[in-house]
C-alpha positions as CSV (number, residue, x, y, z in Angstrom):
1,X,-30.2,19.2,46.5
2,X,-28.9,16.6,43.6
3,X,-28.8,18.8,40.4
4,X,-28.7,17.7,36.8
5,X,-24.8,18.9,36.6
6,X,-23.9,16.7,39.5
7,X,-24.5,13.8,37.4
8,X,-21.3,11.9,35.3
9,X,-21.7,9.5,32.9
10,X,-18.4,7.4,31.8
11,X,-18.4,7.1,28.0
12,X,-15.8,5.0,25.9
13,X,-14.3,6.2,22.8
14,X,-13.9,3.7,20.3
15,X,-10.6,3.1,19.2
16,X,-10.1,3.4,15.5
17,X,-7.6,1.7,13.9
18,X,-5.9,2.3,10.6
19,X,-5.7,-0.2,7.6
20,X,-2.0,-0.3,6.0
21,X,-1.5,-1.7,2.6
22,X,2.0,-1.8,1.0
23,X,1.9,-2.2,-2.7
24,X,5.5,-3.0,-3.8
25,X,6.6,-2.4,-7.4
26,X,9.3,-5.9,-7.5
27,X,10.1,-5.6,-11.2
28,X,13.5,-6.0,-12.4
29,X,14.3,-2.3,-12.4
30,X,13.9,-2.4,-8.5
31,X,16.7,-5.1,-8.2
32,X,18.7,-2.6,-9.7
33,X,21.1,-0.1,-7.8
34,X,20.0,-2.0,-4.7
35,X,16.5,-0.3,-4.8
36,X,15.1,-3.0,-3.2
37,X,17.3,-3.3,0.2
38,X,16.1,0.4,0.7
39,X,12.8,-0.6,0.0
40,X,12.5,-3.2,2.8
41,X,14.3,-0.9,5.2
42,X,11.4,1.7,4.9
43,X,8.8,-0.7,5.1
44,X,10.1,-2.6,8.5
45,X,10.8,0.9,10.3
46,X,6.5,1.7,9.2
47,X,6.0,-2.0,9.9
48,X,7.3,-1.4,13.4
49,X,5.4,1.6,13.8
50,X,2.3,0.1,12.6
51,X,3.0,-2.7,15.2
52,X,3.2,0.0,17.9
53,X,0.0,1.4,17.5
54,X,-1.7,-1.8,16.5
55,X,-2.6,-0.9,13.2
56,X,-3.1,-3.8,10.6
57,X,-1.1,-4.0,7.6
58,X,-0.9,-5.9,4.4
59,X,1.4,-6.2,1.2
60,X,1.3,-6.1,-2.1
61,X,3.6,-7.1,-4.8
62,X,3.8,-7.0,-8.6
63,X,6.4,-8.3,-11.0
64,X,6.7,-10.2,-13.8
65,X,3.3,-11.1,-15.6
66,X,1.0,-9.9,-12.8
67,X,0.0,-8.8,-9.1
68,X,0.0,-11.3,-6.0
69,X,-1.3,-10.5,-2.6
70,X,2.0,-11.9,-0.3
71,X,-0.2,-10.9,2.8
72,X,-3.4,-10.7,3.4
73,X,-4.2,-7.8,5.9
74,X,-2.9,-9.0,9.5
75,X,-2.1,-7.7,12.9
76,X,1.1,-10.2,13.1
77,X,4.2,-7.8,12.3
78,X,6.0,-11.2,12.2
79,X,4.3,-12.3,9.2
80,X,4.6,-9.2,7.3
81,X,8.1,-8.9,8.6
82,X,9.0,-12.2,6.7
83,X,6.6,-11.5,3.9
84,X,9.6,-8.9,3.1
85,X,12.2,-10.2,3.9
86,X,11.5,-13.2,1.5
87,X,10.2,-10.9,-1.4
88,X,12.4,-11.0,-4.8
89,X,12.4,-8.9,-7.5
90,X,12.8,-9.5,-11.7
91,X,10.8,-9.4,-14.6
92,X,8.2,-6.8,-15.7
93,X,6.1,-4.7,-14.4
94,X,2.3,-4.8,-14.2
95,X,1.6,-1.7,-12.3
96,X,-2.1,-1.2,-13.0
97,X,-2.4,-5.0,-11.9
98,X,-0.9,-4.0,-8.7
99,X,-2.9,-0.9,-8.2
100,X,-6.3,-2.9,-9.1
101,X,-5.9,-6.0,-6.6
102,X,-4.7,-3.1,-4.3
103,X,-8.4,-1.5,-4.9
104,X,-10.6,-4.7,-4.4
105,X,-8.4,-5.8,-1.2
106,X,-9.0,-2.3,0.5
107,X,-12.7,-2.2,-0.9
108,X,-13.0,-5.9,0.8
109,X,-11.4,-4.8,4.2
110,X,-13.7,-1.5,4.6
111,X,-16.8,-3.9,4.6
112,X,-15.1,-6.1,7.5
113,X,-13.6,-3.2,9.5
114,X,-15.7,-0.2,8.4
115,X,-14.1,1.9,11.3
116,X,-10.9,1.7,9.9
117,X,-8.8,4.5,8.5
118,X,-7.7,3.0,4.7
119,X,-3.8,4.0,4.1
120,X,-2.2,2.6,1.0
121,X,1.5,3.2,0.2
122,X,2.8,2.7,-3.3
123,X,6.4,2.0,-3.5
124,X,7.4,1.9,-6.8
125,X,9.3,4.4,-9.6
126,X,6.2,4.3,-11.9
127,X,7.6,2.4,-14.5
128,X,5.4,0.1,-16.8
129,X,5.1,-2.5,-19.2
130,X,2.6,-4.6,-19.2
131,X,-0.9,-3.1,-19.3
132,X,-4.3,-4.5,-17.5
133,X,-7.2,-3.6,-20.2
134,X,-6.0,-1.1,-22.6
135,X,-2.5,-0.9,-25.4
136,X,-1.4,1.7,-22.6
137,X,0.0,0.3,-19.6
138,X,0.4,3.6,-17.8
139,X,-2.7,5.0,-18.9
140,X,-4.2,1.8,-17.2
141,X,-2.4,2.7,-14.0
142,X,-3.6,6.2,-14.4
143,X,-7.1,5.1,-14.6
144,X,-7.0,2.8,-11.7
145,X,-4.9,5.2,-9.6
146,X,-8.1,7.9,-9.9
147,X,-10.5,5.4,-9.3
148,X,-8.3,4.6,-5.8
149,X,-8.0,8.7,-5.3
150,X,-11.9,9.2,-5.4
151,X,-12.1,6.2,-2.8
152,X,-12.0,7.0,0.9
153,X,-8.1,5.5,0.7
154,X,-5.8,8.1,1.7
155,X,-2.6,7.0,-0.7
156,X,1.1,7.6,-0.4
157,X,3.6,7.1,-3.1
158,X,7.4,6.6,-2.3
159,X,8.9,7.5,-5.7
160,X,12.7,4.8,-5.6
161,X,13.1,6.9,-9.5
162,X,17.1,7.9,-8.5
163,X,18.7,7.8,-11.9
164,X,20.3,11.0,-13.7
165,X,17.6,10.9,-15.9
166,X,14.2,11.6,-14.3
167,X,10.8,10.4,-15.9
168,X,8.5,11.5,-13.3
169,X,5.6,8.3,-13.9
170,X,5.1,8.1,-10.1
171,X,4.7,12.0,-9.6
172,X,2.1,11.3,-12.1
173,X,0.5,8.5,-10.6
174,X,0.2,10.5,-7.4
């Protein structure tokens, strides 16, 4: 006699991937104290690892008078590999711009690959100068950050503060 329990039924568990996006503060102050050499290193050993479990990734980079997507989210560790190693720093820095093209970018992806686990890491020592709406440019950054934080984004921030002096901005922004 066949019984309800003899019978299997294969199912397939979907795989979900995650959605990296690397917002890189490349202001003059990173340039400093070769901040910036460290920077890279940490993002190629996640870029590998992202590469590993075929995660996309994307970067982010502000300096001078504004933000600029340097790569649009992609599977290709090549491309984000050389979107590094190519990336200078100098000039100001336009956090909250960062921050804000970060937001739509991510908000953009999560309609394309709704699946998708949404990481965004913030490298960056919270410094800034140049604001996006208000006469405060960190209270702009503030304002975007929590607008980012009530997202389904789950957010890291790599503080690269290392000076005797400590302000403590990105603790803040985190």
């Amino acid at each position: 006699a066949v019984k309800t329990t003899d019978f299997r039924e294969k199912k397939r568990e979907k795989r979900t991937g995650a959605t990296i996006l690397f917002v890189v503060d490349a202001s003059g102050s990173m340039g400093a104290k070769r901040r910036m050499r460290a920077v890279k290193g940490a993002v190629k050993s996640l870029l590998s690892e992202a590469y590993q479990k075929r995660d996309k990734v994307g970067v982010i980079a502000f300096r001078g008078n504004g933000a600029e997507v340097l790569l649009n989210i992609t599977g290709s560790l090549d491309l984000a590999q050389k979107c590094m190693q190519t990336l200078s720093t100098g000039g100001k820095t336009p956090l909250a711009d960062g921050l804000y093209k970060a937001e739509a970018l991510l908000k953009a992806e999560r309609i394309r690959t709704p699946d998708a686990i949404q990481y965004m890491v913030l490298i960056s020592d919270g410094k800034t100068n140049i604001s996006l709406c208000s006469e405060s440019p960190f209270n702009d950054a503030i304002y975007v950050a929590e607008r980012i934080g009530h997202s389904e984004v789950n957010t890291m921030v790599l503080d690269t503060e290392n000076s005797y002096i400590k302000f403590g901005f990105a603790k803040k922004l985190s």
